[in-house]
PAZAPA-4460 file (N, C-alpha, C; in steps of 0.05 Angstrom, whole numbers, plus 32768, in hexadecimal, padded with zeros to 4 digits):
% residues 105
    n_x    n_y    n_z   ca_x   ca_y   ca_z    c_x    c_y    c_z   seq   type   mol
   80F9   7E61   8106   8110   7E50   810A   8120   7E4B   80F0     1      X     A
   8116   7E44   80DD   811F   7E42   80B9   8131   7E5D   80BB     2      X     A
   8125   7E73   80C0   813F   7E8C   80B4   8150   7E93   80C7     3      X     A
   8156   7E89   80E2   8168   7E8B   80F2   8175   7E6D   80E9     4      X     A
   8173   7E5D   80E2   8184   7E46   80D4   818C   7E4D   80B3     5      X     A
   8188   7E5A   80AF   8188   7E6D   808E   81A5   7E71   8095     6      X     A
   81A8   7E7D   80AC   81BF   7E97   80AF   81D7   7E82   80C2     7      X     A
   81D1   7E6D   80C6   81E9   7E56   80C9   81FB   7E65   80DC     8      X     A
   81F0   7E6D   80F8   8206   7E73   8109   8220   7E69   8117     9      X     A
   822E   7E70   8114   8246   7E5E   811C   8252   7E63   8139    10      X     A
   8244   7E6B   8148   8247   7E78   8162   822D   7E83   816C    11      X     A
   8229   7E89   8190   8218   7E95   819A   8214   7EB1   818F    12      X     A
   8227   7EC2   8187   822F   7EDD   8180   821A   7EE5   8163    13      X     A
   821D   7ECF   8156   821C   7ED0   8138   81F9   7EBF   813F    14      X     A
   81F9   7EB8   8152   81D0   7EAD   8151   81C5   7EBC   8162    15      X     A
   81DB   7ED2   816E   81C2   7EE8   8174   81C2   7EF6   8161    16      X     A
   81CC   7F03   8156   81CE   7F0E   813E   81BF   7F06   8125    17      X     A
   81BE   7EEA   8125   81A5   7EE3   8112   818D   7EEB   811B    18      X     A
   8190   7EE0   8135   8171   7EE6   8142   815C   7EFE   813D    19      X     A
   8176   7F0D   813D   8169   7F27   8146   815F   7F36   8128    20      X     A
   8174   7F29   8111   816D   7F28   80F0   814B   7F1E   80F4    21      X     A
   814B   7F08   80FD   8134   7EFC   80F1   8118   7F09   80FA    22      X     A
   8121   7F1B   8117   810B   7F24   8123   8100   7F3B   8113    23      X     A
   8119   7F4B   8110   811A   7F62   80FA   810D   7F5E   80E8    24      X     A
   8115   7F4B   80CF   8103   7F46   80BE   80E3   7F3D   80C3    25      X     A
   80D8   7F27   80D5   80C0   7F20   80DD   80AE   7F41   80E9    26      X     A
   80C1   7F4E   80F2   80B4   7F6C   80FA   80AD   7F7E   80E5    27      X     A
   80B8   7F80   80D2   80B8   7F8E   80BB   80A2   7F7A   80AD    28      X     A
   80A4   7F60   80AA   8085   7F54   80A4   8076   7F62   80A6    29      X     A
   806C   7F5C   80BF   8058   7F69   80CE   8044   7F83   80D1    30      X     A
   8069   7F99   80C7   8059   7FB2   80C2   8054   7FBD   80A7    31      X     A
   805D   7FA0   8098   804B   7FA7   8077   802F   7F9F   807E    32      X     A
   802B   7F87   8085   8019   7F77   8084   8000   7F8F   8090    33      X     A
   8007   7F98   80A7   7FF2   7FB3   80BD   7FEE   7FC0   80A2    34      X     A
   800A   7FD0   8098   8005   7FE0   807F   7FEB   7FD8   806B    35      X     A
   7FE7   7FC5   8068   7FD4   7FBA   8056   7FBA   7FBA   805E    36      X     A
   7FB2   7FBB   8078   7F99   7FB8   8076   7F85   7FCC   8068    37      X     A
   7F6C   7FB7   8068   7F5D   7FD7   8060   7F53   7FE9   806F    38      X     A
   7F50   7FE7   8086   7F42   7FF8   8099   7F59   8006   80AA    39      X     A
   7F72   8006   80A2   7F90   8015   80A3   7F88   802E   80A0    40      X     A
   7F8B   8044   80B1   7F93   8063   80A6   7FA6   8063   8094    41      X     A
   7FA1   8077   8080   7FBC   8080   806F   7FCD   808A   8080    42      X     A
   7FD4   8093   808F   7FE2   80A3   809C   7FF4   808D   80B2    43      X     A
   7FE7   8075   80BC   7FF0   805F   80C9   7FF9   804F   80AD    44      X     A
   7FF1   8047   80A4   7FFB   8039   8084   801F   8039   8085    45      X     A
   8020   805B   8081   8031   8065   8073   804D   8066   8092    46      X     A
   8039   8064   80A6   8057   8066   80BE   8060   8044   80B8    47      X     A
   804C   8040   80B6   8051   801D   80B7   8064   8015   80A3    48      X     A
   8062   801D   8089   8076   8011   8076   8091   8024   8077    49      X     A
   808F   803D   808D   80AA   8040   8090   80B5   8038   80A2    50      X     A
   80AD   802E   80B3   80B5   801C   80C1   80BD   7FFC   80B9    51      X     A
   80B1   7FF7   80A6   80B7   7FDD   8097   80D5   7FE3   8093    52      X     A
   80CE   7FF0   8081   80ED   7FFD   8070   8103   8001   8081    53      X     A
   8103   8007   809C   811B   8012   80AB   8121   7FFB   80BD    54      X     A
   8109   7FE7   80C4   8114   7FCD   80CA   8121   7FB3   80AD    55      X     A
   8119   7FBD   809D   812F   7FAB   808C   8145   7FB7   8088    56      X     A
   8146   7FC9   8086   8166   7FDD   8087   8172   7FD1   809E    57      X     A
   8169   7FD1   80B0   8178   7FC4   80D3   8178   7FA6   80D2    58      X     A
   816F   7F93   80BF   816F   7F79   80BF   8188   7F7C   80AA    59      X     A
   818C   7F8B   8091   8198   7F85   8081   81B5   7F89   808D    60      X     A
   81B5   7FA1   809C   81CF   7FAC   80AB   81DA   7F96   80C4    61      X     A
   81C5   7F84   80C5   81CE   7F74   80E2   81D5   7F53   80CD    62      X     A
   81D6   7F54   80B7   81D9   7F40   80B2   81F1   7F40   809F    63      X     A
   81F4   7F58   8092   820F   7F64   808A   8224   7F64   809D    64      X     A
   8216   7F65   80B7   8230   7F69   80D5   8239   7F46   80D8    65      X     A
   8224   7F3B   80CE   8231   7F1C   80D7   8245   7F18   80BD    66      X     A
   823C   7F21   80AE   824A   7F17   808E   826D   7F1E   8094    67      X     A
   826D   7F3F   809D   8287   7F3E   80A6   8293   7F41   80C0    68      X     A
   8281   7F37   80D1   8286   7F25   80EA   8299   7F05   80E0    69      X     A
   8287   7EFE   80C3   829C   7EE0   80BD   82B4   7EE3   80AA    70      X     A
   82BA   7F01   80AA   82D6   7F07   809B   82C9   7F0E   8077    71      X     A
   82AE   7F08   8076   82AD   7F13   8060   829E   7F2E   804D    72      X     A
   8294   7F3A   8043   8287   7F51   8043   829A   7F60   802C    73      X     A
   82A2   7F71   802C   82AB   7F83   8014   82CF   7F7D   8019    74      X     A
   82DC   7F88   7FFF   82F9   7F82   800C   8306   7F97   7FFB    75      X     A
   8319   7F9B   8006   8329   7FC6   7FFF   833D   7FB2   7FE3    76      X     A
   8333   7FB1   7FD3   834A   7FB4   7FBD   8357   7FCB   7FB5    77      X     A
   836F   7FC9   7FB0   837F   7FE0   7FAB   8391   7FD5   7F8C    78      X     A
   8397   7FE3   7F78   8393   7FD8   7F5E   83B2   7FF2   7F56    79      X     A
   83D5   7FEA   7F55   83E4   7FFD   7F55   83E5   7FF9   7F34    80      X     A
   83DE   800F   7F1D   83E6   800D   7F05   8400   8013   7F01    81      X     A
   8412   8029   7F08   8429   8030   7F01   843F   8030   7F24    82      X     A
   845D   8025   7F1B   846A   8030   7F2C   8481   8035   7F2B    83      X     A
   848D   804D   7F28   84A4   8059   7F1C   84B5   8058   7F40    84      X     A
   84CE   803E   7F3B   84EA   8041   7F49   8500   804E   7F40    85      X     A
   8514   8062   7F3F   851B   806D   7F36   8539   805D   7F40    86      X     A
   8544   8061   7F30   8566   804E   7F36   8569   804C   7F57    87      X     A
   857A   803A   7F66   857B   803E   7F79   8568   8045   7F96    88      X     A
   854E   8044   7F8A   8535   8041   7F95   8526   802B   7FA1    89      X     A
   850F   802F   7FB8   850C   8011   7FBB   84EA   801F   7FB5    90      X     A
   84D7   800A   7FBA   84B8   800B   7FB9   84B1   7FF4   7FC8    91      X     A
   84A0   7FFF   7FCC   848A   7FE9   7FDC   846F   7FE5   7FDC    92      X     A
   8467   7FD7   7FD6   8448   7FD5   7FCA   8435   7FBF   7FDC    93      X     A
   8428   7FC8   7FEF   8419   7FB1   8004   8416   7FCD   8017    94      X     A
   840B   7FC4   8030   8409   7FD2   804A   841E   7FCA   8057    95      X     A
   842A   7FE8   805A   843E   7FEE   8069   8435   7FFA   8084    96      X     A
   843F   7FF0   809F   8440   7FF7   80B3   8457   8004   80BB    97      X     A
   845C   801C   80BC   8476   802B   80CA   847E   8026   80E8    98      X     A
   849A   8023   80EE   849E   801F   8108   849D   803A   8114    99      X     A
   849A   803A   8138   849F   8050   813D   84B9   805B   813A   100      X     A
   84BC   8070   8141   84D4   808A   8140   84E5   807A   814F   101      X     A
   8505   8079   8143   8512   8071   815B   8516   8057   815B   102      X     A
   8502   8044   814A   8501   8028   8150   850C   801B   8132   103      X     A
   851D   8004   8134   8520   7FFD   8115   8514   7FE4   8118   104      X     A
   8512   7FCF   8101   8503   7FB8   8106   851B   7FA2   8105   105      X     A
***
């Protein structure tokens, strides 16, 4: 209950989505912890901790999905050093959306 309140859902959407983080991670517990025993095959050991490994990859990925599920996560900077208008020229520097053919604004 602590790491599904960790992740402070702000919606049903966003506490399944924890949920399903927290299960991820408690699963991946689990299959270190098997990994460890001593009476473990090597050969079970070793499925086990890749399995560990591919459920934190899927906890990490489902919790990165809420991050920019809340608008935040990485962001496209675009950085213009030079911009040559030439007399009588115009520029524009932002995202431009073109109208269609035919259409003026």
């Amino acid at each position: 209950m602590v790491g599904l309140k960790a992740f402070a859902p702000r919606d049903e959407v966003e506490g399944m989505m924890a949920a399903q983080a927290v299960a991820l991670h408690h699963a991946a517990q689990e299959c270190l912890h098997r990994s460890f025993l001593p009476e473990q095959e090597v050969g079970t050991a070793d499925r086990l901790r890749r399995q560990a490994a591919n459920l934190s990859r899927t906890m990490i990925e489902v919790s990165e999905a809420i991050e920019r599920r809340r608008g935040g996560g990485a962001r496209q900077v675009v950085r213009v050093e030079r911009v040559v208008v030439q007399d009588g020229g115009q520029a524009i520097v932002g995202a431009v959306t073109p109208c269609p053919r035919g259409e003026e604004r």
